[in-house]
Backbone bond lengths (Angstrom), bond angles and torsions (degrees), N, CA, C in turn:
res aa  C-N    CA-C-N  psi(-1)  N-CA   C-N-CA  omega(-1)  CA-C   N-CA-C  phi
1 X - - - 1.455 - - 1.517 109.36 -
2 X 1.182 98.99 139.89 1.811 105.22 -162.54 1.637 101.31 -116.50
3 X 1.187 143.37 169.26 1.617 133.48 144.96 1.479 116.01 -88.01
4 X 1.312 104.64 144.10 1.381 120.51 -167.44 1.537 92.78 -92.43
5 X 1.349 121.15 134.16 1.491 133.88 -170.11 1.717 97.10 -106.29
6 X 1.474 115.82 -43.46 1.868 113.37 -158.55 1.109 89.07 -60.39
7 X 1.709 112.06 160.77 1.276 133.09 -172.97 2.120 84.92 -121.61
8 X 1.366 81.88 149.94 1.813 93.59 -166.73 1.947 90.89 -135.77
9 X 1.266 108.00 153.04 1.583 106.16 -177.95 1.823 109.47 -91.31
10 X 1.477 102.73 151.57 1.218 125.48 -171.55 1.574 126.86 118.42
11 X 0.948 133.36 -163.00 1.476 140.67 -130.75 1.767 88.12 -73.91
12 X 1.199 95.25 151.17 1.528 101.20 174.71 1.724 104.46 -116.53
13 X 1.459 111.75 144.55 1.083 115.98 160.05 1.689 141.91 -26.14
14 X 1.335 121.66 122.72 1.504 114.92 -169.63 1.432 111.90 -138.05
15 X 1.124 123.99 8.62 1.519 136.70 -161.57 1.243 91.14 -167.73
16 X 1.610 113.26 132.89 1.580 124.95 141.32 1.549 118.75 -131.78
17 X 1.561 93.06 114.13 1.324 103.24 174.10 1.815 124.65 -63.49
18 X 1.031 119.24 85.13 1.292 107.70 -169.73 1.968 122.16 -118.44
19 X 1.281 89.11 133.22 1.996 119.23 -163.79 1.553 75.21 -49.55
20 X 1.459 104.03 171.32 1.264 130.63 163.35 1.519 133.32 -109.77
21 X 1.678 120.28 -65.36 1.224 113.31 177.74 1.496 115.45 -76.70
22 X 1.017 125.82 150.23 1.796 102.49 -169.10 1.392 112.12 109.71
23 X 1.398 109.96 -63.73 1.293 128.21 -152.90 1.499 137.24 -90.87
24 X 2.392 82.39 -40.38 1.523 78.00 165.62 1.457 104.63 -138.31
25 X 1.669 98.48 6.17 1.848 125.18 -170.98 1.381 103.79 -135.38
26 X 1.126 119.12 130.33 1.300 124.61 134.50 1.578 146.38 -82.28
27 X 1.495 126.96 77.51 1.310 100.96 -156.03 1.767 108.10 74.46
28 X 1.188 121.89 -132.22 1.185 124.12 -166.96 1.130 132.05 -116.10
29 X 1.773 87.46 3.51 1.660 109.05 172.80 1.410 104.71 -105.90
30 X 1.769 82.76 153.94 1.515 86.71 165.70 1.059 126.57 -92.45
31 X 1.675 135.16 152.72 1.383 137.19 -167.59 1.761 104.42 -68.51
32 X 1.066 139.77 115.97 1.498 119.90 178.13 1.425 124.02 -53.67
33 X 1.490 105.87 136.52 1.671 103.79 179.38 1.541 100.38 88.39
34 X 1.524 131.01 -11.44 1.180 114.35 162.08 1.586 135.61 -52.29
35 X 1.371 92.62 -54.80 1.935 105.37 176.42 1.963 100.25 -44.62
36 X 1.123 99.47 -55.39 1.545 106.64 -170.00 1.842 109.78 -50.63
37 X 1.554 97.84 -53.84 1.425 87.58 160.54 1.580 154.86 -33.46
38 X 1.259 82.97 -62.41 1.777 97.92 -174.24 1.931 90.70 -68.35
39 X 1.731 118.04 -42.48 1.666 98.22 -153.05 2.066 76.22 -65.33
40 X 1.352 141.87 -41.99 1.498 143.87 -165.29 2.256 99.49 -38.21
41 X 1.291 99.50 -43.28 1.225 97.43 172.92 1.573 122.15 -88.65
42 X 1.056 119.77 -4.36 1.349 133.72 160.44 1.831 106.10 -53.94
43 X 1.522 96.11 -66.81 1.706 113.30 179.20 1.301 75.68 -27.36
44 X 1.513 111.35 -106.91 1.408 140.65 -123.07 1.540 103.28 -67.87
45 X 1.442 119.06 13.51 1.493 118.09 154.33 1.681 88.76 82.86
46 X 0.833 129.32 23.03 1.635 123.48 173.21 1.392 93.16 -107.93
47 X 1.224 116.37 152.65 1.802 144.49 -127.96 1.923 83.56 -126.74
48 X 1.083 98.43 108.22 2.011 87.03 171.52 1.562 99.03 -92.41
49 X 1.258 115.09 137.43 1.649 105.01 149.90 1.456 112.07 -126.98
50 X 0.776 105.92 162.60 1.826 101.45 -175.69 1.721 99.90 -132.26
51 X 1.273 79.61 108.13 1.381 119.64 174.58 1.609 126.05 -93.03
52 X 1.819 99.43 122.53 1.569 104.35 -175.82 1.212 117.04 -157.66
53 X 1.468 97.83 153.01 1.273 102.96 -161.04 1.636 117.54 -77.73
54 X 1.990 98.73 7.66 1.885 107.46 -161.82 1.540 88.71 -84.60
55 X 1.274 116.84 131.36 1.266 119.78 -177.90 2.084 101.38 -105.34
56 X 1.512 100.33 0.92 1.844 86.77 -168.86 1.511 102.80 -94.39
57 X 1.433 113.06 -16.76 1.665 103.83 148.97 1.504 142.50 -54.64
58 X 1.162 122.41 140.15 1.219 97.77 156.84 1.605 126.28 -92.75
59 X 1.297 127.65 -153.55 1.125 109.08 -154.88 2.103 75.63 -108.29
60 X 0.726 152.78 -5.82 1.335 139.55 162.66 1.294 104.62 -90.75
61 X 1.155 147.99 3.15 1.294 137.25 169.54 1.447 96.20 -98.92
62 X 1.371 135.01 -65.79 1.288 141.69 142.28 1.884 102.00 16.82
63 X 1.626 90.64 -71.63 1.820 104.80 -168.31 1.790 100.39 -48.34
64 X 1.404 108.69 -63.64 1.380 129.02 -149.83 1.427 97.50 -65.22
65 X 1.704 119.77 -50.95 1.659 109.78 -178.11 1.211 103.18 -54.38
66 X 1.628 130.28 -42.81 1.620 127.24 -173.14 1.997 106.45 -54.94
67 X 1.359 107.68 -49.88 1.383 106.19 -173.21 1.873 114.89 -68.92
68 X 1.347 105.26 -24.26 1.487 98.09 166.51 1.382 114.39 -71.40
69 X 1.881 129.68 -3.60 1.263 96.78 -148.39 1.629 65.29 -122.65
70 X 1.532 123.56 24.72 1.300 105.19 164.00 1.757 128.56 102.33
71 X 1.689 88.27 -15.05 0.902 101.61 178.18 2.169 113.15 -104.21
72 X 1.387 106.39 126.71 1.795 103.51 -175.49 1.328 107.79 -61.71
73 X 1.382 125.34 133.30 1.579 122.51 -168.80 1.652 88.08 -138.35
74 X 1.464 114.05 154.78 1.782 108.28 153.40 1.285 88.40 -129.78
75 X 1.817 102.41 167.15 2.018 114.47 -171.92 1.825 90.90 -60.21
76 X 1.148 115.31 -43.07 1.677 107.11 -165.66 1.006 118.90 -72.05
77 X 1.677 115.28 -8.41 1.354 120.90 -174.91 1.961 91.34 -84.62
78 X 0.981 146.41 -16.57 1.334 145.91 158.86 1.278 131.50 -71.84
79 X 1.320 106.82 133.51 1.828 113.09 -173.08 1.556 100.59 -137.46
80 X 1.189 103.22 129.24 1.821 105.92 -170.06 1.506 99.64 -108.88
81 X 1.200 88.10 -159.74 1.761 91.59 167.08 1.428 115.16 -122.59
82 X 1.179 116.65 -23.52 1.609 133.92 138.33 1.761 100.76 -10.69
83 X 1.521 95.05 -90.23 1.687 93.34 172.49 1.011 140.63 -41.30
84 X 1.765 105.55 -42.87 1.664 106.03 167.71 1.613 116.28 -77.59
85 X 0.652 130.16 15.16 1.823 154.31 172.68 1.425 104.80 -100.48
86 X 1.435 127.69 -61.38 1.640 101.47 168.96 1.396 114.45 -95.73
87 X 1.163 130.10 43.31 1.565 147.96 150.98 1.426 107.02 -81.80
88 X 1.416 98.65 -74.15 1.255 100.32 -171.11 1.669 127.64 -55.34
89 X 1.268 98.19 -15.56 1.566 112.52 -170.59 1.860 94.43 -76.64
90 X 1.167 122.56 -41.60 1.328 143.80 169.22 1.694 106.74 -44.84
91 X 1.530 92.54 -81.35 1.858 100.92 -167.68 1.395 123.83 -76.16
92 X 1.866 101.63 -26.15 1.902 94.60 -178.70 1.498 98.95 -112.75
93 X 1.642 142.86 -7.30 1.670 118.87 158.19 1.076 111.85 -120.51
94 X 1.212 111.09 24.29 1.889 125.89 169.92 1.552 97.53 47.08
95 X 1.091 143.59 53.24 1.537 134.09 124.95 1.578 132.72 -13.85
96 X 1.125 111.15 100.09 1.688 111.97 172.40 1.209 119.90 -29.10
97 X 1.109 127.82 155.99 1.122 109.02 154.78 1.992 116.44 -92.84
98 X 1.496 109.77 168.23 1.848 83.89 -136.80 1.014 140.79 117.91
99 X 1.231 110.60 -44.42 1.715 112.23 -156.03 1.477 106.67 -100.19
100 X 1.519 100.91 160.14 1.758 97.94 -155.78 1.900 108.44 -81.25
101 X 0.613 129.03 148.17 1.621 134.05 162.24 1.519 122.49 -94.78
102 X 1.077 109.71 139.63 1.767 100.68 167.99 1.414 89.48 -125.77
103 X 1.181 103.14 131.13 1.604 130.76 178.24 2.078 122.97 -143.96
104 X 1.606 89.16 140.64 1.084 73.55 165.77 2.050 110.70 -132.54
105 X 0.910 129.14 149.20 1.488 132.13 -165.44 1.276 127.09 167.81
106 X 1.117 134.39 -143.25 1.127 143.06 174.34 1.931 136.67 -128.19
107 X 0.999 128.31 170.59 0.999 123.20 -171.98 1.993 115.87 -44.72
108 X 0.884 106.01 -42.31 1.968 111.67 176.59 2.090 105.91 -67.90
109 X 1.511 102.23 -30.11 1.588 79.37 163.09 1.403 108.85 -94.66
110 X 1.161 138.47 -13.60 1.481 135.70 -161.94 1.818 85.68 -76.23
111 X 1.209 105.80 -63.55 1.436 116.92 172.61 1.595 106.38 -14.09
112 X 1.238 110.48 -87.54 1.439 120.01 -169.48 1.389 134.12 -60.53
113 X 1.617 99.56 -25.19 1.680 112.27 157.07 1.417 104.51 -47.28
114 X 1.196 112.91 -54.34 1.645 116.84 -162.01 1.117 106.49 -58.24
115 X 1.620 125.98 -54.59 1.236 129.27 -168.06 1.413 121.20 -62.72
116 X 1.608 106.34 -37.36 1.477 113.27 163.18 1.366 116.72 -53.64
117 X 1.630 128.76 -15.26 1.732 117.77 -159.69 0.930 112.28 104.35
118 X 1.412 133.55 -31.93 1.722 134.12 -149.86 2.139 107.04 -69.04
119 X 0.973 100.79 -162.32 1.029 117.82 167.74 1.229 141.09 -140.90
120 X 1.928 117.53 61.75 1.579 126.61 -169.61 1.401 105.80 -16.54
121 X 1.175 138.12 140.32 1.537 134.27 100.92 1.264 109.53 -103.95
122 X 1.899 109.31 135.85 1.377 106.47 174.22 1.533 110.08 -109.26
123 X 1.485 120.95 153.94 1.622 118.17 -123.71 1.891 83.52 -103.35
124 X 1.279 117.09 -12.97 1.612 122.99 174.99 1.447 109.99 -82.82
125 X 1.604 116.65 5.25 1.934 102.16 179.96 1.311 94.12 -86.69
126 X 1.388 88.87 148.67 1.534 120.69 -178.47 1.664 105.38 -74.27
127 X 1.305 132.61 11.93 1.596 128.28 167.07 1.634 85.37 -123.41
128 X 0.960 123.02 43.17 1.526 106.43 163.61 1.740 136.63 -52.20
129 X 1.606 81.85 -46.18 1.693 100.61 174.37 1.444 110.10 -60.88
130 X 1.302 133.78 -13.24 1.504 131.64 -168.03 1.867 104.78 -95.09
131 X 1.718 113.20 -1.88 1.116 101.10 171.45 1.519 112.71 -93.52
132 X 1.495 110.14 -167.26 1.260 123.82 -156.72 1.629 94.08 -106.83
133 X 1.147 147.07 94.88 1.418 143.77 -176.49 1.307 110.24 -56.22
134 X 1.074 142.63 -20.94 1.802 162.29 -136.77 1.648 86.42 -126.53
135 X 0.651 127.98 -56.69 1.628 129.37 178.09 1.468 126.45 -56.35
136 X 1.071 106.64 -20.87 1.623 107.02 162.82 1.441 132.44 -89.91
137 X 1.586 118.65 145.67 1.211 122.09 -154.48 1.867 96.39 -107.90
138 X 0.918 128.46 -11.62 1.302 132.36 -148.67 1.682 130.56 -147.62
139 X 0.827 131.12 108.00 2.167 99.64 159.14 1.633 89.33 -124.36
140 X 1.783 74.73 142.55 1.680 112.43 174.68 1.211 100.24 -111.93
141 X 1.496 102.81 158.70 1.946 115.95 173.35 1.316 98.19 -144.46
142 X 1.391 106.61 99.72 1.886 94.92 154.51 1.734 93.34 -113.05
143 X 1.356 95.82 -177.96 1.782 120.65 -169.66 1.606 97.48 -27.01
144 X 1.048 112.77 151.37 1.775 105.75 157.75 1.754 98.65 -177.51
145 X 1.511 112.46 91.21 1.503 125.22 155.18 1.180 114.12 -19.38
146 X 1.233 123.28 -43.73 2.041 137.91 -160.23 1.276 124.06 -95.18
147 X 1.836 100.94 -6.88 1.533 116.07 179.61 1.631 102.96 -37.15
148 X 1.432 105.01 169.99 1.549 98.06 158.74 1.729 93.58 -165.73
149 X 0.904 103.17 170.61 1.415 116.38 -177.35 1.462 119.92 -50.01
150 X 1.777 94.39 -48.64 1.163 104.33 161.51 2.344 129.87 -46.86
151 X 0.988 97.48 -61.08 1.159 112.13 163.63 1.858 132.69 -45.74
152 X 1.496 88.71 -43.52 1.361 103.28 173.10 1.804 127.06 -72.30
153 X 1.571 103.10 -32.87 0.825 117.44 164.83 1.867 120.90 -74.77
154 X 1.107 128.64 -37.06 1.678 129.34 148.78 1.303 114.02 -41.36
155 X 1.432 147.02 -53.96 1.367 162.56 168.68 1.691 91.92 -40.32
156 X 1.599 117.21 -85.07 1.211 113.66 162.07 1.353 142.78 -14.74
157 X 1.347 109.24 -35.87 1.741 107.77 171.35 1.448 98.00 -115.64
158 X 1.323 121.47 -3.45 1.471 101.70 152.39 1.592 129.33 -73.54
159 X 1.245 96.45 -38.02 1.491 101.30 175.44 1.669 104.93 -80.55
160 X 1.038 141.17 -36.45 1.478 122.46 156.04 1.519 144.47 -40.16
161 X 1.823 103.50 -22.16 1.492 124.12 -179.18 1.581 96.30 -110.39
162 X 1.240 110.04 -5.93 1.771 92.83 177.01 1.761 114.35 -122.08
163 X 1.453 116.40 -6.58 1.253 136.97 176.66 1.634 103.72 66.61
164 X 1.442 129.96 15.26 1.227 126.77 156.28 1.633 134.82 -107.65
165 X 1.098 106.32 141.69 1.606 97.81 167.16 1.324 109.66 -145.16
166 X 0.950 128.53 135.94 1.748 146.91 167.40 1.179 118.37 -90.52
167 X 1.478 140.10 139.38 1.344 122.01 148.25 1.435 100.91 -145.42
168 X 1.201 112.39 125.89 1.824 154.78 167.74 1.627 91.34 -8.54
169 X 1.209 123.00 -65.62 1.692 126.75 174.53 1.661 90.21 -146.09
170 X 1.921 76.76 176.03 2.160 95.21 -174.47 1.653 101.19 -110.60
171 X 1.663 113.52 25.07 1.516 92.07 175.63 0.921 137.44 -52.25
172 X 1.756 139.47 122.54 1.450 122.36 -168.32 1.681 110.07 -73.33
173 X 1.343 113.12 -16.82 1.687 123.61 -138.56 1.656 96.27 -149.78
174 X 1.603 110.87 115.55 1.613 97.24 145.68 1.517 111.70 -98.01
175 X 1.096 127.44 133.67 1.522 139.76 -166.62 1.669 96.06 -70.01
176 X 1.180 118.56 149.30 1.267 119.12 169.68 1.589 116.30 -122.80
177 X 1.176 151.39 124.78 1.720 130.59 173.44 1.911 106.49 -32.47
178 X 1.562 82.58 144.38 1.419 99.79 170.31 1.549 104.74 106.24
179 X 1.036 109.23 -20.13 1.885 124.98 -176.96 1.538 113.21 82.86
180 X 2.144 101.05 34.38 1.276 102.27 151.02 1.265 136.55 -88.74
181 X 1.096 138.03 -140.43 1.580 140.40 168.04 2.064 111.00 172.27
182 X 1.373 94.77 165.50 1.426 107.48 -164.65 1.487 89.74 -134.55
183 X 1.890 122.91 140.25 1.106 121.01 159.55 1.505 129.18 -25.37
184 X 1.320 136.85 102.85 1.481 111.63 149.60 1.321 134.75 -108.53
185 X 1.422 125.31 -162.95 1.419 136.33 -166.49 1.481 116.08 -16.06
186 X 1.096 112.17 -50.96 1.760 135.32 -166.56 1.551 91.98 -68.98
187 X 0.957 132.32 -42.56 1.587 140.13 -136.85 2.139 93.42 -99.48
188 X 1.393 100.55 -43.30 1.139 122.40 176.61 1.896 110.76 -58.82
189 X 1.241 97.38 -56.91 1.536 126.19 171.89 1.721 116.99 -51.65
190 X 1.400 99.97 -30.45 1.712 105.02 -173.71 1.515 89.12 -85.62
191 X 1.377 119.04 -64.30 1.584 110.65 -155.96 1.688 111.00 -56.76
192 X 1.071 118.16 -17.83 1.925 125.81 164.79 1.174 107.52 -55.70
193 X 1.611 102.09 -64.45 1.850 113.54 -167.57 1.453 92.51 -53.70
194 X 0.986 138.00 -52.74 1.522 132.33 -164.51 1.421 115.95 -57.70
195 X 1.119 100.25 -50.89 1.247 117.18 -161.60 1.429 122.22 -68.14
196 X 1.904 91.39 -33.26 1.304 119.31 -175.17 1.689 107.11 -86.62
197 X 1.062 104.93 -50.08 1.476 117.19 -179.47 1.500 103.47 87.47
198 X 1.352 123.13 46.47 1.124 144.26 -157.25 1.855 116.94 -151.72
199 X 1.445 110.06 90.95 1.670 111.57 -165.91 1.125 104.79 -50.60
200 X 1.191 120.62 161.79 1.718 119.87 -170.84 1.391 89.24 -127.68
201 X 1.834 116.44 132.96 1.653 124.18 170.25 1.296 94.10 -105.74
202 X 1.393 99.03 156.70 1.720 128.27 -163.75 1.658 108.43 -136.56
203 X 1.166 95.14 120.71 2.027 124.19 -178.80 1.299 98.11 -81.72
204 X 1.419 134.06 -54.85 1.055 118.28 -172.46 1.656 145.32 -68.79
205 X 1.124 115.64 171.27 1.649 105.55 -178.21 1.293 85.13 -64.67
206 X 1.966 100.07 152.26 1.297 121.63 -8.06 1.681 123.30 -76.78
207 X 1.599 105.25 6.10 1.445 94.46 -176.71 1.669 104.58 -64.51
208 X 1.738 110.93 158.06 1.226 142.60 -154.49 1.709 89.57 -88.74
209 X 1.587 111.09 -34.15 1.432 95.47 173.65 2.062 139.27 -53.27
210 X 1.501 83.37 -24.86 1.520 91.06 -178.29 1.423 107.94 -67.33
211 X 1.009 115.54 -51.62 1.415 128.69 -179.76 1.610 110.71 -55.59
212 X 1.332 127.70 -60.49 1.464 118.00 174.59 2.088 108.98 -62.03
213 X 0.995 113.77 -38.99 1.467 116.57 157.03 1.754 109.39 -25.49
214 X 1.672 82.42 -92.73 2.455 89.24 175.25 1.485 109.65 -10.41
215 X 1.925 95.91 -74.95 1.465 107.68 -174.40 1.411 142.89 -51.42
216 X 1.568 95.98 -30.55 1.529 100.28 168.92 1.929 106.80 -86.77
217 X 1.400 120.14 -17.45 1.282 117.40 161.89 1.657 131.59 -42.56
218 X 1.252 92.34 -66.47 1.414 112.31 163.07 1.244 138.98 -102.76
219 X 1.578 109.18 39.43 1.398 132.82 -175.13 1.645 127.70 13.55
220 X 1.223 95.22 43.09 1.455 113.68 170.57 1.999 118.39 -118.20
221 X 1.911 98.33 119.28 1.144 75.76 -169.95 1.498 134.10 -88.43
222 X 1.498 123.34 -140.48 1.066 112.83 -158.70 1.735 122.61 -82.69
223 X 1.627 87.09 -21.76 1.719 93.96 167.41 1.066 130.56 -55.25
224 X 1.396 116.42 -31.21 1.388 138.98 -137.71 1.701 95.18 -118.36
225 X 1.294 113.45 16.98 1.852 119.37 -175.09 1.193 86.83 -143.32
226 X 1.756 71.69 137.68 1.911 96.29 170.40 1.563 89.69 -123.69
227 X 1.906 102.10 176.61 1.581 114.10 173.98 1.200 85.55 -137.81
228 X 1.497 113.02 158.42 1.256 140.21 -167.14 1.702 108.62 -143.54
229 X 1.063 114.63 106.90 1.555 109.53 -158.43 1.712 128.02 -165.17
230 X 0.853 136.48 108.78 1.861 149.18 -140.52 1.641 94.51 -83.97
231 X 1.430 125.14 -25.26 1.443 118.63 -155.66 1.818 95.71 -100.85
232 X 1.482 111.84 126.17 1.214 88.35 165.78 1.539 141.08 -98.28
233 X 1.276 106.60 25.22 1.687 142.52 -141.53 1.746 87.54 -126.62
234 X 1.377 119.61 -24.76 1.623 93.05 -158.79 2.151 79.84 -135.55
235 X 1.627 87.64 -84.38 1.959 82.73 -169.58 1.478 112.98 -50.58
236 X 1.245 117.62 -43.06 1.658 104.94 -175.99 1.653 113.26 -69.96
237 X 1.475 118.43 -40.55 1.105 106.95 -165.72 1.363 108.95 -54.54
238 X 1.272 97.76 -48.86 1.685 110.43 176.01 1.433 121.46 -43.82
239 X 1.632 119.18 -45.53 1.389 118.65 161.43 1.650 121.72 -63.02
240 X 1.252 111.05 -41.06 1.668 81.76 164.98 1.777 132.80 -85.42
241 X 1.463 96.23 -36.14 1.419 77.66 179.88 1.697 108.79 -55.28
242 X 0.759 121.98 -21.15 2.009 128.54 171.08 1.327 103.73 -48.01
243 X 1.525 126.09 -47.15 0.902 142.91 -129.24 1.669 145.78 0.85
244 X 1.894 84.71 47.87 1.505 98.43 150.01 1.689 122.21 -81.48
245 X 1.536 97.84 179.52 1.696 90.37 172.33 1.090 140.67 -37.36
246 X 1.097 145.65 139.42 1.352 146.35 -174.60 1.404 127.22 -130.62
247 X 1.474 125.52 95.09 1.766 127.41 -159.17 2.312 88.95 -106.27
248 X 1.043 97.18 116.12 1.273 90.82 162.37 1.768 113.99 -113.86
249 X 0.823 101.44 145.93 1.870 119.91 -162.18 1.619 100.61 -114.44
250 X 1.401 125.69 118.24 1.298 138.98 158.22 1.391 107.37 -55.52
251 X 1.332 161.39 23.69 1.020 111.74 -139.68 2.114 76.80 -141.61
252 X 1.460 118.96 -1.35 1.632 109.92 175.89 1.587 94.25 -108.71
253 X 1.596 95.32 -106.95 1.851 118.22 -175.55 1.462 113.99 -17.25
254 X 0.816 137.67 175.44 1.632 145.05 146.06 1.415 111.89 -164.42
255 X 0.845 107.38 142.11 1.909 128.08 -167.50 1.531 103.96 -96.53
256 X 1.224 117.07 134.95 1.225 111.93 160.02 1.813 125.29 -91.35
257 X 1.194 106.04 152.85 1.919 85.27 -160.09 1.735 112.45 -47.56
258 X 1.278 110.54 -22.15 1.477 85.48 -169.87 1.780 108.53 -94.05
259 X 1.560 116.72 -19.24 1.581 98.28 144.44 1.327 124.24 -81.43
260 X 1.215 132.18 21.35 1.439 143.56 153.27 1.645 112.18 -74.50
261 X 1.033 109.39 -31.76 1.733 138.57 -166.56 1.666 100.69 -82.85
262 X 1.130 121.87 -77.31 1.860 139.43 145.34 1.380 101.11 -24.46
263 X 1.100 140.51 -70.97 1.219 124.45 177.81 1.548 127.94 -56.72
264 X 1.205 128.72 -60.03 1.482 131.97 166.44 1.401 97.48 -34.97
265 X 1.784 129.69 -72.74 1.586 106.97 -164.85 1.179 115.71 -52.47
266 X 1.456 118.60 -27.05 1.632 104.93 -157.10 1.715 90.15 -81.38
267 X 1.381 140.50 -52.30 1.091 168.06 -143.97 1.795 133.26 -80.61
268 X 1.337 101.44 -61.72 1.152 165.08 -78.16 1.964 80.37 -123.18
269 X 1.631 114.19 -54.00 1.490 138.23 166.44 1.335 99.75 -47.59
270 X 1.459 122.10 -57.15 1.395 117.66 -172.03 1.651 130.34 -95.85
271 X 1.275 107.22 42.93 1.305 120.81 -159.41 1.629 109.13 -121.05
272 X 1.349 118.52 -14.08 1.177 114.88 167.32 0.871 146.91 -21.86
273 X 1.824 118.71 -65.49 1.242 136.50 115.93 1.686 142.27 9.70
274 X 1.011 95.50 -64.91 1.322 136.84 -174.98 2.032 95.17 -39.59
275 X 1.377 112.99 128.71 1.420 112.31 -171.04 1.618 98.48 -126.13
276 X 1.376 117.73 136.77 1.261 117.65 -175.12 1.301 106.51 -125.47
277 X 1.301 120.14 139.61 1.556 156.06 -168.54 1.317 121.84 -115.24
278 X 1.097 132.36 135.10 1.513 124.60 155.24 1.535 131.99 -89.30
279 X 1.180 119.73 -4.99 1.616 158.32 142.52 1.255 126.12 -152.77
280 X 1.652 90.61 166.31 1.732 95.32 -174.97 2.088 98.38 -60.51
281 X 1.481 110.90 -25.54 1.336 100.75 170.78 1.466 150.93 -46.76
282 X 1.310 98.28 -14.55 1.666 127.35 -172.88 1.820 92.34 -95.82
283 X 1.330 110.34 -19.07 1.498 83.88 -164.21 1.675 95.97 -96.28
284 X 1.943 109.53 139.43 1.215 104.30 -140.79 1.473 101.12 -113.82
285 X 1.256 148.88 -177.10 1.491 149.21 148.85 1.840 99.20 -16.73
286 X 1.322 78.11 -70.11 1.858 105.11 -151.55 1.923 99.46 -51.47
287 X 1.566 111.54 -46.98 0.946 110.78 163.68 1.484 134.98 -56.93
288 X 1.536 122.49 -24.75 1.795 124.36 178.65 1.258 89.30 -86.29
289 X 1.154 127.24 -26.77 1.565 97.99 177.74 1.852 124.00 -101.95
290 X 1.298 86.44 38.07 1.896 98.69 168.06 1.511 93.25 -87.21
291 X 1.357 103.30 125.40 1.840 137.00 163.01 1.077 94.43 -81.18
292 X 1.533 109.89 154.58 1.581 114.75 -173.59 1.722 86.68 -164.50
């Protein structure tokens, strides 16, 4: 996969959705040529948001790790999945506002419950028994290190008495150096569904919901958005089946050929498009302003 340089007529870019670890950080570095990037889309009047699927941030902590690492961020310039998680609880099972939650996560979903109206309960407090089980509308799962069995199992008969479950993203795996990994979100999300007997829907990339979320956020539509994104399992898939722009960046994920292999079938049709980078550094003036 090569990048396509010709410029073709129509809508120009106005939004870039852009991943984070991978993308414009590694770990605790920054990707080089990142900072330069995002202020490069500043110029050209394109809207950066940095978009992720970590829901235990909030979106000002989100800001502040970006500004230590050099890169200018504002909280609004951030869209989690946290947020698109109490959106969705809002726009697709119409939730009161009010209504109780059982959740378990961290401070960036507790965050966003609030902001939506809702009403957190998180399913690890130690007065658990003093709530009303009948009173909840919901269980959510974003990331949460502190889960415990205990906890997981409350979520479970919440989502069995309320026939919903959410979870923030479906990661099966957080990768660790060395080519280990530690359960995540997704992994968290299965042992509920099971347990619960209750399918669990997912906000995060690659679902298509996050992305119409951004757009109706910042009322820019879908032509007019690109994604910018290292994973090809989560930001790209998500950009094409969307089928807005799609910049994929060498520079986090890497596939091994035979999930290289898994990816093309599932994918593979909608990739045409598809523009490849070796960092967000390569991607140039001349290039954000290709019309398509």
């Amino acid at each position: 996969m090569h990048p396509k340089k010709e410029k073709k007529a129509g809508l120009g870019i106005s939004l870039a959705l852009l991943d984070l670890d991978g993308t414009l950080f590694r770990g605790k570095q920054v990707i080089s040529g990142a900072p330069e990037f995002v202020e490069r889309l500043r110029q050209l009047k394109i809207k950066p948001v940095f978009f992720t699927n970590n829901a235990t941030r909030t979106p000002e902590e989100t800001a502040n790790h970006l500004r230590s690492l050099g890169i200018f961020a504002n909280s609004d310039e951030v869209c989690t999945a946290a947020e698109a998680a109490a959106a969705f609880l809002s726009a697709e099972w119409r939730l009161e506002k009010g209504s109780h939650v059982a959740y378990i996560g961290k401070n960036g979903l507790r965050q966003a419950l609030l902001e939506a109206e809702f009403v957190p309960f998180y399913a690890g407090h130690e007065k658990w028994e003093q709530f009303h089980w009948e009173s909840f509308t919901a269980a959510v799962i974003g990331l949460d290190m502190d889960a415990t069995y205990q906890s997981l199992g409350r979520l479970s008969r919440i989502a069995a008495l309320t026939g919903r479950l959410l979870l923030t993203n479906g990661d099966i795996r957080i990768p660790l150096e060395g080519g280990s990994f530690q359960p995540g979100n997704g992994a968290l999300g299965a042992f509920v569904s099971i347990a619960s007997g209750v399918e669990a829907v997912t906000v995060g990339k690659p679902n298509a919901y996050m992305i119409h979320y951004a757009s109706q956020r910042y009322a820019v539509s879908l032509e007019e958005t690109l994604i910018v994104g290292d994973n090809l399992w989560t930001d790209i898939a998500a950009g094409l089946t969307t089928g807005i722009r799609t910049f994929w960046v060498e520079s986090g994920v890497h596939l091994n050929a035979r999930e290289m292999q898994d990816w093309q079938r599932i994918y593979g049709h909608l990739s045409g498009n598809l523009q490849t980078f070796s960092s967000v550094a390569e991607i140039s003036a001349e290039i954000l302003d290709l019309k398509s």
